[in-house]
C-alpha positions as CSV (number, residue, x, y, z in Angstrom):
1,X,-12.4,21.6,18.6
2,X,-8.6,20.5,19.3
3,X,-6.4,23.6,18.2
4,X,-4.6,21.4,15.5
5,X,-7.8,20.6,14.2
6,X,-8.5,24.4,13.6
7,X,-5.1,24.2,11.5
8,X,-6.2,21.3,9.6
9,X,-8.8,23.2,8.9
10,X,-7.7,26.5,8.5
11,X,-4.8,24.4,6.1
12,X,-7.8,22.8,3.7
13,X,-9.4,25.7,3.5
14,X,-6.3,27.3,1.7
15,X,-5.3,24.3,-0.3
16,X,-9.2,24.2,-1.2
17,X,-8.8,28.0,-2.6
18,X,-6.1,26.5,-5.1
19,X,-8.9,24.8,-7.1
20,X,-9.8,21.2,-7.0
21,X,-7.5,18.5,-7.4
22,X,-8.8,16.9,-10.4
23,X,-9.2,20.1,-12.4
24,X,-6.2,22.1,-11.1
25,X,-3.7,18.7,-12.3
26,X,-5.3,17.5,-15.6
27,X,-2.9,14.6,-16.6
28,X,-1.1,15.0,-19.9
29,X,-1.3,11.3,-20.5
30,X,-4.1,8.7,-19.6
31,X,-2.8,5.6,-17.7
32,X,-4.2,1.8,-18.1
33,X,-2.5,0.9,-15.6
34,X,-1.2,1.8,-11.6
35,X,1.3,0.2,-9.6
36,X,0.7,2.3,-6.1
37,X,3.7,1.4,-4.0
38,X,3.1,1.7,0.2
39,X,6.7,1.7,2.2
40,X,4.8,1.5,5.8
41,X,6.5,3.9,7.9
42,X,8.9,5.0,5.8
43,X,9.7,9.2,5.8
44,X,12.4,11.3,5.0
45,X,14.7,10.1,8.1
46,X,14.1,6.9,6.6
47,X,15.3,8.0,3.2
48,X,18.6,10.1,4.3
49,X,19.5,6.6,6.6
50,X,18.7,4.2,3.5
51,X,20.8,6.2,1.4
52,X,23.4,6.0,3.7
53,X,22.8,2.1,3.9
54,X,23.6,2.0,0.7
55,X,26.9,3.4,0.3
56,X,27.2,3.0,-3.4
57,X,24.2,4.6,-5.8
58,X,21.3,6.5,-4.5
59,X,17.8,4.7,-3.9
60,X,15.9,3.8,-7.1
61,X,12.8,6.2,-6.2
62,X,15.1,9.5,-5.7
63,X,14.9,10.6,-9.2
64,X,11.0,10.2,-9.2
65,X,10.7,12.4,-6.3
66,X,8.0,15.2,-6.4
67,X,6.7,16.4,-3.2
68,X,5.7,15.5,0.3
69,X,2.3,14.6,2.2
70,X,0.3,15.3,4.9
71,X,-0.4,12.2,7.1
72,X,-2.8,13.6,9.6
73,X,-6.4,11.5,10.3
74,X,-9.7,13.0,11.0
75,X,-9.4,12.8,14.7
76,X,-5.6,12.8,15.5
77,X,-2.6,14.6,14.5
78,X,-0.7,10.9,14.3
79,X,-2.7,8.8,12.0
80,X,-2.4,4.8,12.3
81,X,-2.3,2.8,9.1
82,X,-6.1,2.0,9.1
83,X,-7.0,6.4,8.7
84,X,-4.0,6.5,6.4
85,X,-4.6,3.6,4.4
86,X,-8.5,4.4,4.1
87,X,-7.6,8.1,2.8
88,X,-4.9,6.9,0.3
89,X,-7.6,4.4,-1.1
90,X,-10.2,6.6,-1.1
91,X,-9.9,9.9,-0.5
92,X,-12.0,11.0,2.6
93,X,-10.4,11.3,5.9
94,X,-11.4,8.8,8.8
95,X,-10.8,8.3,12.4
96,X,-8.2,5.8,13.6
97,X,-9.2,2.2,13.5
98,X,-10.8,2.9,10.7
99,X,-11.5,0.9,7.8
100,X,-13.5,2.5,4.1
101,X,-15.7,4.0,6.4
102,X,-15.9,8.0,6.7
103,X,-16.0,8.9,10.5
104,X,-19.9,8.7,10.7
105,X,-19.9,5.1,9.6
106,X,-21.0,5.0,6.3
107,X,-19.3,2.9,3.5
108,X,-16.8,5.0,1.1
109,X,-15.8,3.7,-2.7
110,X,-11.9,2.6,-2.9
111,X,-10.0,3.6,-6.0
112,X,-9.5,-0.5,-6.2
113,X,-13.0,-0.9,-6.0
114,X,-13.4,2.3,-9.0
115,X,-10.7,0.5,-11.0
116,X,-12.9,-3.2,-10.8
117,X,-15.9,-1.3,-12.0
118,X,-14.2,0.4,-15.0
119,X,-13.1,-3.4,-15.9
120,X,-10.3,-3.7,-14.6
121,X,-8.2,-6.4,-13.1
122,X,-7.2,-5.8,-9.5
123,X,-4.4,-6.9,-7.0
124,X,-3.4,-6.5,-3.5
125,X,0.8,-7.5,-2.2
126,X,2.0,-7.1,1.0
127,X,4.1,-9.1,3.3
128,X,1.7,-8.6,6.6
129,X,-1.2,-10.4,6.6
130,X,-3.3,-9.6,3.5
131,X,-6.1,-8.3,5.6
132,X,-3.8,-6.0,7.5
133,X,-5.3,-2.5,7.8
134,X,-3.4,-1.4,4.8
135,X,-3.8,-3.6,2.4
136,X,-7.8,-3.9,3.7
137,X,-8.2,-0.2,3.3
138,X,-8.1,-0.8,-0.4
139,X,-10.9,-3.1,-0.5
140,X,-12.9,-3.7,2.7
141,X,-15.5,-1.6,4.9
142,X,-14.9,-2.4,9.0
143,X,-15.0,-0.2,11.9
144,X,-12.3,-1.9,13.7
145,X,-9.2,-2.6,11.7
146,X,-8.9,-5.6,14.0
147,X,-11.3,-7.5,12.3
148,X,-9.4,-9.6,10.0
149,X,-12.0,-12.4,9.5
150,X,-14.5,-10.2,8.0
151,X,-12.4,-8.3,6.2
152,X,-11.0,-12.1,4.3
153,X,-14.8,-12.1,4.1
154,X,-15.5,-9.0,2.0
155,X,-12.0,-9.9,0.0
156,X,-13.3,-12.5,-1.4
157,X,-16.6,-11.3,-2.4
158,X,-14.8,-7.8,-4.0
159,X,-13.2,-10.4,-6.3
160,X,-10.2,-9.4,-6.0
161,X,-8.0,-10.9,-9.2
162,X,-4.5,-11.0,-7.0
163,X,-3.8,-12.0,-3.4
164,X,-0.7,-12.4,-2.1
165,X,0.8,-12.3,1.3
166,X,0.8,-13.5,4.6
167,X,-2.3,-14.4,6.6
168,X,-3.8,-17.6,5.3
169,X,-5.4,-18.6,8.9
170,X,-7.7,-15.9,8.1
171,X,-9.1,-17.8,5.3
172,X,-9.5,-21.4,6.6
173,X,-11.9,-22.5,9.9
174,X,-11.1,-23.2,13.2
175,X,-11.1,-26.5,11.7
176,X,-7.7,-26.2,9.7
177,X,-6.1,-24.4,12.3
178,X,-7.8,-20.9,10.8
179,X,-10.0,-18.1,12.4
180,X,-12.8,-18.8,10.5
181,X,-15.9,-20.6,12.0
182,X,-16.7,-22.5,9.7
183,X,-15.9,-20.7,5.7
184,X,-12.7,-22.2,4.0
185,X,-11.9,-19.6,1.6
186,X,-9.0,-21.4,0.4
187,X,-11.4,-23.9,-1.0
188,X,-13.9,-21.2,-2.5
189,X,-10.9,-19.6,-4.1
190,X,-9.8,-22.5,-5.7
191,X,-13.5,-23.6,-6.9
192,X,-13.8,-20.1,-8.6
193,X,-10.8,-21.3,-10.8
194,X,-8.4,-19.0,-9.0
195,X,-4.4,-20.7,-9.3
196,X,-3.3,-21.0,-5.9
197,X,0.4,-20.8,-4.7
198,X,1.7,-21.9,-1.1
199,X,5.3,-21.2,-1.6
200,X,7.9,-19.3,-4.0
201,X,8.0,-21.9,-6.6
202,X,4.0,-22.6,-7.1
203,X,3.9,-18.8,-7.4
204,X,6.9,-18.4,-10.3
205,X,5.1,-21.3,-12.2
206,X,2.0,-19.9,-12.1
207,X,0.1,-18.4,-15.1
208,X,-3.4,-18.3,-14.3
209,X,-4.8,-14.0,-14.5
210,X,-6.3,-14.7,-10.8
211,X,-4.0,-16.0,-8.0
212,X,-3.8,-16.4,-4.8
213,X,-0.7,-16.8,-2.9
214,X,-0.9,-16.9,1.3
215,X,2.4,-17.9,1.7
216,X,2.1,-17.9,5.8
217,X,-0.3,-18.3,8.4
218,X,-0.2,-15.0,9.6
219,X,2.5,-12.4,8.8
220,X,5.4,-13.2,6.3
221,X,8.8,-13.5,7.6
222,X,10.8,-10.4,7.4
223,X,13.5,-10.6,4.6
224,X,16.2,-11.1,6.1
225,X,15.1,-14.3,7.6
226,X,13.4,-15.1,4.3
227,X,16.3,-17.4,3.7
228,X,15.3,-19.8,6.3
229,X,11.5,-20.1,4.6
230,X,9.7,-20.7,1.4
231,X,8.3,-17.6,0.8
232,X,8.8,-15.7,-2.2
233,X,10.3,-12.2,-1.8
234,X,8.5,-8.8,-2.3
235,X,9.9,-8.6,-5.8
236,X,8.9,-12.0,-7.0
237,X,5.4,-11.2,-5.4
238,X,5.2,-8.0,-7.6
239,X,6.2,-9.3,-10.6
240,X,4.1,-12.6,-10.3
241,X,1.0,-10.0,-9.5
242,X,1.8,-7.9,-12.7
243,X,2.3,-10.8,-14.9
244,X,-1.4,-12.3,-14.0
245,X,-2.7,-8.7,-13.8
246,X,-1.2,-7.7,-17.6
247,X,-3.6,-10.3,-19.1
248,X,-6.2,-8.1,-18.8
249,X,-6.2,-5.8,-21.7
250,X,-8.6,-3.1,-19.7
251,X,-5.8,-2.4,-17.7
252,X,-5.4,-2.9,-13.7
253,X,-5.2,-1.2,-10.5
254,X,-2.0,-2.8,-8.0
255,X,-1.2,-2.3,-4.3
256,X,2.5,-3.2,-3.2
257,X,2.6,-2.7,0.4
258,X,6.5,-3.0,2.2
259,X,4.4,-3.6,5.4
260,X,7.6,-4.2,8.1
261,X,9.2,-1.4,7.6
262,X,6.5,-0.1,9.8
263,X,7.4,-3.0,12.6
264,X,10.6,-2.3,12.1
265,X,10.2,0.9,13.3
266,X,8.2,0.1,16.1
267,X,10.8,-2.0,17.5
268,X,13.4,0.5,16.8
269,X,15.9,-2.6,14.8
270,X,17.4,-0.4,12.1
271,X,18.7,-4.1,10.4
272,X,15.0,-5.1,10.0
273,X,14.4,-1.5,8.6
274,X,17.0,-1.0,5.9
275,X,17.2,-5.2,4.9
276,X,12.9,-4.3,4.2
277,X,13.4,-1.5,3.3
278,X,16.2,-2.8,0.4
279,X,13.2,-5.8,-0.5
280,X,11.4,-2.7,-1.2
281,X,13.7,-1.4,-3.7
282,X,13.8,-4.3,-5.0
283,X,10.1,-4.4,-6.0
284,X,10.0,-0.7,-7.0
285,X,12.1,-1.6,-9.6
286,X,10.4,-4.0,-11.0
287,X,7.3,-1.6,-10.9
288,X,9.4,1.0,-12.6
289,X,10.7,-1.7,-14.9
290,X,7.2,-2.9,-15.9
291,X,6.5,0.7,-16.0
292,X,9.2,1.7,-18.6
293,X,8.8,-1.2,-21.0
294,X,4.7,-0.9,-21.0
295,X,4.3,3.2,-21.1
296,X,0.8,2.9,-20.0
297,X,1.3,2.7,-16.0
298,X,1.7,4.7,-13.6
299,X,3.4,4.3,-10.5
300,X,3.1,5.7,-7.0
301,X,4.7,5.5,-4.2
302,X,4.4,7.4,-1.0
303,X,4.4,5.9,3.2
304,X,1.0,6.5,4.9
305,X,3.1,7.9,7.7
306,X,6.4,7.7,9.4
307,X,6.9,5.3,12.3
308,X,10.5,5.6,14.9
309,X,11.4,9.1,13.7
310,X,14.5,7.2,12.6
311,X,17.3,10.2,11.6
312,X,21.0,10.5,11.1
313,X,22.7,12.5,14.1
314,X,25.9,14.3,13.7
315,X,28.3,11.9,13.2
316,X,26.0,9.9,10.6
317,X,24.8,7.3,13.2
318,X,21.2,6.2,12.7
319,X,18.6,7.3,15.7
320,X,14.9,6.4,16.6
321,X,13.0,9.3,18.7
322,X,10.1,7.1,19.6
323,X,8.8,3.7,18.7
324,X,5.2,5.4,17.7
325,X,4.3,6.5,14.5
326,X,5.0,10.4,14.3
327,X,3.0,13.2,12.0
328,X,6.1,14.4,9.9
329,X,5.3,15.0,6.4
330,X,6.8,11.8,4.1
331,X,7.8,12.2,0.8
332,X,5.8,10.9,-2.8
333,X,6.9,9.9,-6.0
334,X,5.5,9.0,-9.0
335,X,6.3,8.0,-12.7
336,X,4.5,7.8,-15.8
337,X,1.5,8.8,-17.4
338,X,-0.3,10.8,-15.3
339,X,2.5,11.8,-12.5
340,X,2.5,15.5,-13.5
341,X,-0.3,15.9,-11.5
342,X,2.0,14.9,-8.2
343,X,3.4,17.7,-6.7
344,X,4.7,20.3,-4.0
345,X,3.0,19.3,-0.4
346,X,-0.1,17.1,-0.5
347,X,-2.7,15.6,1.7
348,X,-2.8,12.0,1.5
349,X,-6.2,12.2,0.2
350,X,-5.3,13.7,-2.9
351,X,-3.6,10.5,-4.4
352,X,-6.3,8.5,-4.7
353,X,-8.1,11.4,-6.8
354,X,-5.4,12.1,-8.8
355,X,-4.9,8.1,-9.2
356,X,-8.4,8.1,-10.7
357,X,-8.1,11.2,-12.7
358,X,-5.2,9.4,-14.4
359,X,-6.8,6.4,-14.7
360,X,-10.4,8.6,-16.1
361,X,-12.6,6.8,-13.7
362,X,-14.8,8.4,-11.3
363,X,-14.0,7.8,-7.2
């Protein structure tokens, strides 16, 4: 065994002799709703550089502030976003690669997939391809995160209510330019009675409570060449989700993922980081907003890891230390009924259990 793994170990074992998670944080107030929020890459440098970005005000998501996470997966200090994203959705620890499968292979329920059983609706936003490992961990079951044709595969028959993003190629055969071989799940979508959207104004005038809206073939642009595109922005994404999603009067379980922040980071382009990063904001509010006027949602938000190790140095310049992902702690915050239970330092598989303990539904 790898000598950080007798930490993690020897680390769980404490946290486990706290009591568990659902019983130690009973919430005070039972949600219908969650908005979980997923800046990809983003950490604490990240937040001290954005805040600095800003100049005037402080981020929206400082005041809802309540702890920080561990990011490690089962079989690395550095998790990728597949481990991550696979322990935020369901909270069991996997190897890199990874997708809703523990590391021995076998299937693992998603706190989507718990919410869709209760009766609830269900929606997945990000501005990668929708079957990015992210966004997939939330409702698909693949060894290799790579696999983006079956995971459009097992998205459509999870019946998911909400789809937008990037990827559309991974929904149409070789025949319309797509990666399928032969499925057009464009078409299937659309004979299911789903309302589907191509570009920002089919998806403001839509009204349907299932839509799909692949605004690209594969990834969406970043923001700030959005200008030069059709593509609605992050914000117009997440309110268009929540306005199809608040039909159902069961409640609903929503993903927003901010997925280039992450390739931001990567590439080290601190423009491409904050300007995402701002598009972010953006769409928190509007969370927060939705959040405020309905009092029956809660909303999370916390990175499934940090990517760059961006940081301010001494004479407040931004810096990257790699263009990896790193295994710093990143912060959370949550808002609403049920966010008492969000606190001090976490693992990332805790959300997803207190997400369902706050929504009373078993994961």
């Amino acid at each position: 065994m790898k000598k950080w793994m007798v930490s993690s170990v020897v680390a769980t074992a404490v946290l486990a002799g706290l009591g568990d998670v659902s019983e130690q944080a009973e919430a005070q107030g039972e949600a219908k709703n969650v908005i979980f929020m997923i800046p990809d890459g983003y950490s604490s440098g990240y937040a001290s550089v954005y805040r600095a970005f800003k100049e005037e005000g402080i981020p929206a998501w400082d005041e809802h502030q309540v702890g920080h996470m561990m990011t490690h997966s089962a079989n690395n200090r550095v998790t990728d976003s597949a481990a991550a994203g696979t322990a935020m959705a369901t909270g069991v620890k996997t190897n890199n690669g990874v997708i809703g499968l523990n590391p021995e292979g076998e299937r693992v329920q998603t706190v989507l997939e718990a919410a869709k059983d209760s009766g609830r609706s269900t929606g997945l936003v990000a501005t990668s391809t929708i079957t990015h490992a992210t966004p997939a961990a939330f409702a698909s079951h693949v060894s290799n995160r790579n696999n983006e044709m079956e995971i459009a595969n097992q998205f459509y028959n999870q019946d998911i209510d909400v789809l937008l993003g990037g990827g559309e190629s991974y929904f149409l055969p070789k025949s319309e330019g797509g990666h399928q071989y032969l499925m057009n799940y464009m078409k299937r979508f659309e004979r299911d009675g789903y309302e589907i959207a191509r570009n920002a104004e089919q998806l403001q005038s839509a009204n349907s409570d299932r839509v799909v809206g692949l605004f690209a073939n594969n990834a969406m642009a970043p923001e700030r060449d959005r200008h030069e595109t059709d593509e609605p922005s992050l914000q117009e994404m997440t309110e268009a989700a929540l306005s199809a999603l608040d039909q159902n009067d069961d409640g609903f379980f929503l993903m927003v993922e901010g997925s280039q922040i992450d390739w931001a980071g990567h590439a080290n382009d601190y423009d491409w980081a904050m300007t995402d990063t701002e598009a972010f904001e953006a769409a928190y509010i509007e969370a927060i907003e939705f959040a405020k006027e309905d009092e029956e949602t809660l909303v999370v938000m916390a990175s499934d890891h940090d990517t760059g190790g961006l940081a301010l140095d001494g004479n407040d310049n931004p810096v990257w230390s790699t263009t990896n992902h790193t295994g710093v702690d990143v912060p959370v915050y949550s808002f609403g009924p049920g966010s008492e239970q969000f606190g001090g330092l976490m693992d990332n598989t805790d959300l997803p259990k207190m997400i369902a303990n706050a929504l009373d539904i078993e994961l």
